[in-house]
N, C-alpha and C positions, 0 to 999 in steps of 0.2 A: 599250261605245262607242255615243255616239247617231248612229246612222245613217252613220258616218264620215266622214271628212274628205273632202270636195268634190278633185275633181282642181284640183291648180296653187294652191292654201290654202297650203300647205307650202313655203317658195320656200328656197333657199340666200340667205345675209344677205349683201346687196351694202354697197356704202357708204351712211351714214347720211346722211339729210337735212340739210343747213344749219341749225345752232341745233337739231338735236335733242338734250336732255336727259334726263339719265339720270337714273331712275326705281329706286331700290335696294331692295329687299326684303332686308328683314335681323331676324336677333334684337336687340331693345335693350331698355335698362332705363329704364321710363319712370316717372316722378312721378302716376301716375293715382291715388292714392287721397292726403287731406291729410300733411302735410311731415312730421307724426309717425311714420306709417308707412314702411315703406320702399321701394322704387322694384319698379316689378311689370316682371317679363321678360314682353316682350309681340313679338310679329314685326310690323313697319313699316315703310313706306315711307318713307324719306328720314329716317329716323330717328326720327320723331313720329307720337302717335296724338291726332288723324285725321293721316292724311297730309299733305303740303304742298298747298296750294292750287294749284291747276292753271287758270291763268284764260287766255282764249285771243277774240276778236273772231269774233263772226258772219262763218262765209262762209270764216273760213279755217284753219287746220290744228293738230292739236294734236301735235307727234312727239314721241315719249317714249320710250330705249331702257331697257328692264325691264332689269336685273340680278341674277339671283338669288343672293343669299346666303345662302339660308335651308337648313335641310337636308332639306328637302321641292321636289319641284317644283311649279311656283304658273303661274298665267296671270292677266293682268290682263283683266279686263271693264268699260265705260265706259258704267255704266249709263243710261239712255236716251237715247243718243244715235243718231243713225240712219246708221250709219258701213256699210261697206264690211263686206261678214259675214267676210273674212278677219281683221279688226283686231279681231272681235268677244270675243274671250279666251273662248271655253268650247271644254276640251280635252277631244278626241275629237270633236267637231264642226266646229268651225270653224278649229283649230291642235290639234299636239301641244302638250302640257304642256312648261313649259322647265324643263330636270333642275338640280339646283343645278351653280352655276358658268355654267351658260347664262346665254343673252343673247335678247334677242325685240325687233325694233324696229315699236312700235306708230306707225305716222304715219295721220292722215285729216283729212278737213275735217270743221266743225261748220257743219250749215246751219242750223242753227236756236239762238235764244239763250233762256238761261235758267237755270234751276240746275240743275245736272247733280250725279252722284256714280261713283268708282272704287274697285272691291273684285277682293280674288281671286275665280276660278271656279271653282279645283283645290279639293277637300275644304273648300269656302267654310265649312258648316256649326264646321270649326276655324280656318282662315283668320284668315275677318272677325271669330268669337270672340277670337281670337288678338290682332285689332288690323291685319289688312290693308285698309284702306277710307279715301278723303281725296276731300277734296270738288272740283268741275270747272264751273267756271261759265262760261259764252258770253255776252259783253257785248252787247246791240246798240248800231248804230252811234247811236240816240239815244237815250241811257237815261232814265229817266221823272226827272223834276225830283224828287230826295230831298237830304238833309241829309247822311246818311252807307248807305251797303251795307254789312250786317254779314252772313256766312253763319256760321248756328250748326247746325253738324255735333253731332246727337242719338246718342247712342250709351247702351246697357247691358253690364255688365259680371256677370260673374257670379264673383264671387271670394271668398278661401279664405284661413284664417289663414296669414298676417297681411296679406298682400297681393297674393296670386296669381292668376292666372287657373285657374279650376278645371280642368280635364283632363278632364272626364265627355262630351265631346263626342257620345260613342254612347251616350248617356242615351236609353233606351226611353222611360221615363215620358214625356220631354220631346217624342221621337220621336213617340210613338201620343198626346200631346194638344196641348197650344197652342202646344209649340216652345219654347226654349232663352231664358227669362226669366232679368234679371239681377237680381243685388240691389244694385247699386251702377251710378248716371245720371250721366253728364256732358254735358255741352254744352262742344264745341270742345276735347273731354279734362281737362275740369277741373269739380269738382265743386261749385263756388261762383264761377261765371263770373258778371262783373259790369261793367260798360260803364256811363261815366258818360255823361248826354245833357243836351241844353239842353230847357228847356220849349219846349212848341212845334214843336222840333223832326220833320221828316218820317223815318221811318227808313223802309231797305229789309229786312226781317226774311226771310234766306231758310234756311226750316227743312229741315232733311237729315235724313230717319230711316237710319240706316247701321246700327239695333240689328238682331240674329240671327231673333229675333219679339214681338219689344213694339212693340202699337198702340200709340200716345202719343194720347191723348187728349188734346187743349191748349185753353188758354183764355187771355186776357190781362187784366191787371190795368193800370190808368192809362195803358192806348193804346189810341187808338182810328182804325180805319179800316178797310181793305178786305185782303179774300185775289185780290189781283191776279193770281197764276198758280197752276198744278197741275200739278207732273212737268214744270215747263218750259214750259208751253202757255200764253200767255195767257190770261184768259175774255173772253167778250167780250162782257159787263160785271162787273166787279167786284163782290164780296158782300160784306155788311160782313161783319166777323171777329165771329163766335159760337164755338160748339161746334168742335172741328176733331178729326177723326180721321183722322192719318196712320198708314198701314198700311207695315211693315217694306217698306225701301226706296222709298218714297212720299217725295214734297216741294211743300213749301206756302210761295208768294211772300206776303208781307206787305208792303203800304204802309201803316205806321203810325204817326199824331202820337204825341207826346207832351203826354199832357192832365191827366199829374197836378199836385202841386203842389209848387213847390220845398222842397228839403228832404225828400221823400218819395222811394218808388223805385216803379216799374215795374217789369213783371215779363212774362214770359213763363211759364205753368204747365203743370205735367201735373198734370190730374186723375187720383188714382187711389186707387180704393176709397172714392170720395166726399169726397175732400182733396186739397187744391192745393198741389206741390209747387213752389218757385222752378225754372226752369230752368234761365234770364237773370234777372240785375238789371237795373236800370238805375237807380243815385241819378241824380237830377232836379236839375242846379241852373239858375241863374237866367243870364240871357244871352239864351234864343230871342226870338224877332221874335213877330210876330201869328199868330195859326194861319189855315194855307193854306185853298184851297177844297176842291170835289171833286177827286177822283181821275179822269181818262180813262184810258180803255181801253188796255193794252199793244197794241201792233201786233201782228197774226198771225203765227205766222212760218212759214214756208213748208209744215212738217208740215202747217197745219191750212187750206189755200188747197184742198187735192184734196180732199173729202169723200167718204167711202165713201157708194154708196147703197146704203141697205141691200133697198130695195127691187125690185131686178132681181139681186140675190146669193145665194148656194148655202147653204144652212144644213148647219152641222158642228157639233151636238152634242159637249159635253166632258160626261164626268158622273164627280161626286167621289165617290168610298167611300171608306169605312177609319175606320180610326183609334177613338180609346175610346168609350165607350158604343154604337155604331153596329157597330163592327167591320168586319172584311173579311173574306166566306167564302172567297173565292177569287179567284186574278185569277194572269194570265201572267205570268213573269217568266223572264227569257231563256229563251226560246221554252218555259217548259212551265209546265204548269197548277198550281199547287199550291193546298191548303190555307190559313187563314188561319195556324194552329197553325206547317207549314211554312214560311210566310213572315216569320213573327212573330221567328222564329229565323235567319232570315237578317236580320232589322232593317227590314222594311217591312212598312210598316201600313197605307200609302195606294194608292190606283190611282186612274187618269186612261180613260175608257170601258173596264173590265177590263184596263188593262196595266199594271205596278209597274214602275220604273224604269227602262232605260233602253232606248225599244223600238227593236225596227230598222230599221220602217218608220215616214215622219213622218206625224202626225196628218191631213194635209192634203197633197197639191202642186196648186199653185196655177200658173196665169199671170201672171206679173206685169202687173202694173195689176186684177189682179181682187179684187173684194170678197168679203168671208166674212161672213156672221153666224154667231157662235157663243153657241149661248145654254149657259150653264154653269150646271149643277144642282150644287147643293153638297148633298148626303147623307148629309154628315157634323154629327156634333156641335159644331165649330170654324168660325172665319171663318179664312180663306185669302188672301193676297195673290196676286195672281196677275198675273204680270211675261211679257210679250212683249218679247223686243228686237228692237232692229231700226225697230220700228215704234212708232207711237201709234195707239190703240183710240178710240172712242166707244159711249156705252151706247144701248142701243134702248130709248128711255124709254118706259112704256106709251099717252102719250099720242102716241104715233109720231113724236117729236120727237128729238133726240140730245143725248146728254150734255159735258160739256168731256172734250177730246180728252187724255186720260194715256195713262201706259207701269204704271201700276201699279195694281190695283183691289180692293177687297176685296167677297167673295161671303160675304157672312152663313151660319151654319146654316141649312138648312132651307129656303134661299132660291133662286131661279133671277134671273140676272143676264147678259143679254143681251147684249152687243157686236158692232158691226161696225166691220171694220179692211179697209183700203185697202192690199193687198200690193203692193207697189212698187216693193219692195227685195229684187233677188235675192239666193239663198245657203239655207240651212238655218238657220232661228230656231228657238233656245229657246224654250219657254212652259212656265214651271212656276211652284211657289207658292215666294215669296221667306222664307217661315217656313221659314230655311235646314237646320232638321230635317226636317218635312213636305218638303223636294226629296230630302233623303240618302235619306228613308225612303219614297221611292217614286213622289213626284209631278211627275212632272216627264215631255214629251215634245215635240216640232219640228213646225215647218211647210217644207216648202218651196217657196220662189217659184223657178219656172223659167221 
């Protein structure tokens, strides 16, 4: 248990909110791999992987009562969103787990708009492998002049003749090095997803990494325009779209024309291994208008109005071990010292300043309203995602400047990577690496704002 459940987290289920909706977790058999193949049993929400889309207006509420049918118990997490740390879904922290046949009603407001994402928190490393994760978008009340909003939910699959989901979830090898890569991509669950569009036209491209631990490395072919937000955040100015690396559970807003030529397609790619794979089509036919101007800026949204300084704040060192070529000689784990050889056997390879999984006091308690710098030394041979909820971070650029405000970040080998975050939000936060191996296998510990 991290640190336990906060007193009064835990409520007895009174009557449901007005218009809440039920949110089902269940086994189904879904079409993820082409029509020849046969339908892969996979556990989903509302029947489909990715989940249903859960779209909801700035400023007001998403209620959703969980049902579990599954024969595990699961908790739902609503990843970056800066919600109430009761509705937060990580069990033993913020709620108990709901047992199958249970019921869990998640209600909160969303103050802030943008693309958002929902996955299990219970044994996620199987979970979201399994297929628990659908995407959560927050409209604002003026959304930027586009043609059409597509959110394309990026997912990997790691499956097994003839069309299963593999079962190896306690895979060591995967454990001690870069995490639970798949060998089968889809976009929005399908493997040759393809969106026709007009020339010219402005699309909103909002990309979701929901994969277990594949960076997606993306690039685009016959669009061109700007990466308007990151994890939700506005920037506040636009960058044209080059190079993009989204790190597991990472999202990247696109405002993008359409500049190829009709009869051609567009594409959205993942590079990998020095080749572009389709993500997204898009055949291009004829119809669009004249192509638009620039891009302005998204408006702030209220996350990013309080700015941490990081200049009057308390430094709290994270520092990463473990894992292959590097190792871990030692480090604590519930409450005693072991070996790396001992730990290696219990299935943890990593630690977070010498503690491996899941410690009992949090890394930090804070005041709310008070700023942290954490600058995080990665030691290891791996880049690491590393996910706050609750909150959004900014990086401490060496030129003393600050970076665009996310929920999700990745720390290179070898590398030290700075943050200051504006705790604001009470409760007990997660902070752990979203490479949902590296959290089973050790890395992962809390803050809390009091």
């Amino acid at each position: 248990m991290l640190g336990g459940i906060a007193a009064g987290v835990v409520l007895p289920r009174g009557p449901l909110r007005a218009g809440t909706q039920e949110l089902r977790a269940a086994v189904g058999q879904v079409q993820l791999a082409p029509a020849e193949y046969p339908a892969t049993e996979m556990w989903v929400y509302g029947g489909s992987a990715p989940g249903p889309l859960i779209r909801a207006a700035q400023g007001g509420r998403v209620s959703r009562e969980l049902v579990n049918d599954l024969p595990r118990p699961t908790t739902v997490h609503w990843h970056g969103i800066r919600l109430e740390n009761a509705m937060d879904g990580v069990p033993g922290l913020t709620q108990e787990a709901v047992a199958p046949g249970g019921r869990f009603a998640y209600d909160f407001a969303v103050p802030d708009a943008g693309t958002y994402w929902y996955h299990s928190h219970f044994k996620a490393i199987e979970q979201v492998s399994r297929g628990l994760a659908g995407p959560l978008i927050v409209d604002e009340p003026e959304p930027p002049e586009v043609d059409r909003d597509l959110v394309l939910t990026l997912s990997d699959w790691r499956l097994i003749d003839p069309a299963a989901i593999s079962g190896d979830f306690d895979n060591m090898h995967d454990a001690a090095h870069a995490g639970r890569i798949g060998n089968f991509v889809t976009t929005n669950g399908e493997a040759a997803y393809s969106q026709p569009v007009r020339r010219h036209e402005r699309l909103r491209l909002r990309l979701i990494n929901t994969a277990p631990g594949r960076i997606f490395e993306l690039s685009v072919q016959g669009l061109s325009g700007w990466i308007a937000a990151v994890d939700g955040m506005p920037l506040e100015q636009p960058l044209p779209i080059g190079q993009m690396f989204v790190a597991p559970g990472g999202r990247v807003d696109l405002i993008a024309d359409v500049t190829g030529e009709v009869g051609q397609e567009a594409f959205v790619l993942e590079i990998f291994q020095g080749e572009g794979f389709a993500l997204a089509a898009f055949p291009i036919e004829d119809g669009g208008g004249a192509r638009r101007g620039a891009l302005a800026a998204l408006p702030p949204n209220p996350a990013q109005l309080a700015l941490p300084q990081p200049g009057e704040a308390r430094s709290v060192p994270l520092r990463i071990d473990g894992g292959a070529m590097r190792g871990l000689r030692e480090a604590v784990f519930r409450g005693e010292t072991l070996d790396g050889q001992a730990l290696a056997q219990q299935g943890i390879f990593w630690a977070l300043n010498g503690q491996a999984g899941a410690p009992p006091d949090p890394m930090a308690e804070v005041a709310r309203g008070e700023t942290l710098r954490i600058p995080i030394v990665n030691q290891t041979a791996f880049p690491h995602a590393m996910h706050l909820h609750g909150h959004h971070v900014r990086e401490v650029l060496p030129t003393g400047g600050m970076g665009p405000a996310r929920d999700t970040f990745l720390v290179d080998p070898g590398s030290v990577r700075e943050i200051a975050v504006l705790l604001d939000n009470p409760g007990d936060w997660l902070f752990h690496c979203h490479m949902l191996s590296h959290h089973a296998a050790g890395m992962g510990t809390w803050i809390r704002v009091v």
